[in-house]
N, C-alpha and C positions, 0 to 999 in steps of 0.2 A: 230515448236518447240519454237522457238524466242518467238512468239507472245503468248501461254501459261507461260511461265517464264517472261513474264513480266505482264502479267495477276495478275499471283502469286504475284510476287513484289508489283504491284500495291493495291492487295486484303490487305497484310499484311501490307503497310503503312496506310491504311483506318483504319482496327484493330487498329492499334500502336496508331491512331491522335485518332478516334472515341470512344475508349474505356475509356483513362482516362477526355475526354470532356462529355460523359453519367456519368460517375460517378460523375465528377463534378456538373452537374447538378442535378443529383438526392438527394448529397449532399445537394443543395441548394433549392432543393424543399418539401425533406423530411431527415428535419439535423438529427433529432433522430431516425429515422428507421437507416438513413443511419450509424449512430455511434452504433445501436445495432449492424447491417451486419457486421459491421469493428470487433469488439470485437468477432464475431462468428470466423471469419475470421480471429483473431490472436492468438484466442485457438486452433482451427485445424491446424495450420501450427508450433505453437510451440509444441504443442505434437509432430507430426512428425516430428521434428529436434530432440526431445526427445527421440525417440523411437528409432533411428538413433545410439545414445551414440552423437549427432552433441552439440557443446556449442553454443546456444543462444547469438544474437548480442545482444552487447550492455554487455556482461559479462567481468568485470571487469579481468585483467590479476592477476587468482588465485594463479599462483606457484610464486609471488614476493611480496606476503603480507609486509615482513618485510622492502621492498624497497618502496615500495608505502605507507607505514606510515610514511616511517621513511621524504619522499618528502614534506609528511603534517605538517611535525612538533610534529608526534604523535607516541603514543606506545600502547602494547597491554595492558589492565589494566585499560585503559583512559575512564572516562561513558559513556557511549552511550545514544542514542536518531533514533525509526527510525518513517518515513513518509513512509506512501504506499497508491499508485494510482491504483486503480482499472481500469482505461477506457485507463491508458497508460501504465499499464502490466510493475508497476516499487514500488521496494521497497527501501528506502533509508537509510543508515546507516549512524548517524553524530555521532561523536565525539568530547569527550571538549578539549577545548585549551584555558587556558589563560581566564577560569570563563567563553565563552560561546560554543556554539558545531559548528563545521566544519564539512562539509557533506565531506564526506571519499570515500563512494564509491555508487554507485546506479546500486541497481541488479537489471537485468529485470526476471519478474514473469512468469514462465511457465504454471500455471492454477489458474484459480481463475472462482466459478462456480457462476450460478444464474445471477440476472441482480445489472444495478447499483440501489442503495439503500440498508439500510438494512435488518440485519433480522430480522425474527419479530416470529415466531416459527418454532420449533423442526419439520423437513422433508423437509423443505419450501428451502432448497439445496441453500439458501443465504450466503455469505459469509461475517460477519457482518463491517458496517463502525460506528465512534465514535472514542474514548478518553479510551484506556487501559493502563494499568500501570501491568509488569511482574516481579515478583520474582523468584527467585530460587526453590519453590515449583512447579513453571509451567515448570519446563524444563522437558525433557524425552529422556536422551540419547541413549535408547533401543526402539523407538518407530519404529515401523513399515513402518514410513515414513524415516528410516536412525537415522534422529534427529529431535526432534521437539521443540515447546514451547507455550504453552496457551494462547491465547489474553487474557482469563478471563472472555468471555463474559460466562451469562449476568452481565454488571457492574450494577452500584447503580441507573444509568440513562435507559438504558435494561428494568431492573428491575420496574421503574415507568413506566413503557410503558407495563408493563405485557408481556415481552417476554421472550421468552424461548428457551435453546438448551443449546447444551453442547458439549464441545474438542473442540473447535473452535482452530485451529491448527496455525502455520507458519511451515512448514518443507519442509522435499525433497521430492525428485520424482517428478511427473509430473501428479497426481490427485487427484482431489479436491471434495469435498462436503462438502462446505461451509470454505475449508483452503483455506489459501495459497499455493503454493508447487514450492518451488524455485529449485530443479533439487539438487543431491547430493553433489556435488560440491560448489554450493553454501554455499548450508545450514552447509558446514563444515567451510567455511572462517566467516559464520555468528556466529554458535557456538560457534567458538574460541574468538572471539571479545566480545560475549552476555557470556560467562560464565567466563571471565578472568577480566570483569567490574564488575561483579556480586562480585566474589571472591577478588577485591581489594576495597570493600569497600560501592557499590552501590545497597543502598537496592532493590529499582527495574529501571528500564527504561520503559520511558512512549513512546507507539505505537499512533501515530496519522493512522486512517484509513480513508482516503478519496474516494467517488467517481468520482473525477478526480481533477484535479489542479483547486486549487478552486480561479480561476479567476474574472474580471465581467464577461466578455464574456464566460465563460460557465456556468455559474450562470443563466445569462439574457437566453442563447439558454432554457434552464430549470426552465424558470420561470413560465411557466403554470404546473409544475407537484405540482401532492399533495405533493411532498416531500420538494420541497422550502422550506418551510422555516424549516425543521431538517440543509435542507443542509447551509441554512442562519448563523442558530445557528453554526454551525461546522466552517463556514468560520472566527466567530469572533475569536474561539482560533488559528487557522489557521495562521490570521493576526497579536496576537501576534507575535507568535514567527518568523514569517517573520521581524515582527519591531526587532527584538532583538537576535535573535539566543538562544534563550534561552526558555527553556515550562512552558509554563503556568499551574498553579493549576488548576486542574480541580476539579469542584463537582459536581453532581447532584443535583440542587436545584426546588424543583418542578418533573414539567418533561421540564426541559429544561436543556444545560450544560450551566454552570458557570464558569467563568474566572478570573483570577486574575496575572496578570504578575509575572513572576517568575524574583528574581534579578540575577542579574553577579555571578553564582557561585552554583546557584539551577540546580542539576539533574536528576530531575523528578520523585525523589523517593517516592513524598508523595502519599496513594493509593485515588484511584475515591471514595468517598464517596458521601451520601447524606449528602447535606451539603449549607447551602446561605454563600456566600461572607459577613464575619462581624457576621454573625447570629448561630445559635444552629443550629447542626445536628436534619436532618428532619426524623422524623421514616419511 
């Protein structure tokens, strides 16, 4: 009996060591299969914390909103500004203080479908990345996801690329084709913050959509895909607002986006047009 129980001990310490040194390796010998696998594997296990009523690690402490503003320095009313990463299943809410924005709080994303990159047409179940700008016409506080709000797409940049779709969403629940879907709970603490900025003053708030934190190193892992350099372009307005805390103008000039640092005190109300830095709107 001894000798079977430590059989067993021994089996499941091999498992324990073997398991994450296979993974490790396979990481390193196929990075991008292995980051689709992980993404597969963080959509099915957060549905089922979903499906559960379970809240999602990494969710922000919902029933003390007013105490957790009030730690930043901030109030409900104040503009906003948010970032969302696709490959790290994270949307970020900042807020202004003092002319530039303070990240407040960062929700972790319950589904997001398709792969990373954008979208590019209507059924193709991508959930699109880029540079949107939301007003008050995109909200829908009876939408069938709880609560929702419009990226916009396709913007004025979309649009030079000939793409297409439409509802491109951020709301609750926990299913997606081509939304976001931050889980109800969420999407009520985001509501309150997106439509009390809206209502003190802010014509819209600008959505940066990333496929991942746009580093070198994950830049360089994805440097042979066709997509480099969309993702090149995206990482310049990216690195404004890392220099600054503040968003950068965006336009569609060509089919490329276009930048122009925003100063101490811009919050991202102006919308994506087609448009060159200095030059005449482009038809």
């Amino acid at each position: 009996m001894r000798s079977v129980t430590n059989f067993i001990v021994r089996l499941l310490l091999l498992v324990l060591v073997a398991v994450p040194i296979s993974a490790g390796l396979f990481a390193l010998a196929w990075p991008l299969e292995a980051e689709r696998e992980w993404i597969r594997v963080q959509r099915f296990w957060r549905m089922n914390l979903a499906s559960f009523g379970m809240t999602l690690p990494g969710t922000p402490d919902l029933a003390n909103l007013s105490e957790r503003l009030s730690a930043h320095g901030l109030a409900v009313g104040n503009p906003i500004f948010m970032r969302i990463f696709k490959r790290e299943f994270e949307l970020e809410l900042w807020m202004m203080r003092e002319g530039k924005f303070l990240k407040f709080a960062t929700y972790p994303i319950c589904k997001w479908s398709g792969e990373l990159g954008p979208k590019i047409k209507t059924g193709d179940r991508q959930a699109p990345e880029g540079f949107y700008a939301v007003d008050a016409k995109a909200l829908n506080p009876n939408s069938a996801w709880r609560r929702s709000f419009n990226l916009g797409f396709p913007n004025a940049y979309d649009q030079a690329h000939g793409r297409t779709g439409s509802f491109l969403m951020v709301h609750g629940g926990c299913g997606s084709i081509g939304c976001y879907a931050m889980t109800n709970p969420v999407i009520d603490e985001i509501w309150r913050l997106v439509t009390a900025a809206l209502r003190g003053g802010q014509q819209r708030f600008q959505v940066q959509v990333f496929p991942f934190r746009m580093t070198d190193g994950n830049l360089n892992r994805h440097a042979a895909s066709p997509l480099a350099g969309f993702w090149g372009n995206l990482k310049s307005g990216y690195d404004l607002f890392e220099a600054s805390y503040v968003p950068p103008k965006v336009s569609a000039c060509g089919k490329r986006y276009a930048f122009t640092a925003g100063a101490d005190g811009y919050d991202g109300s102006a919308p994506i047009e087609a448009a060159c830095p200095g030059g005449p709107a482009t038809p």
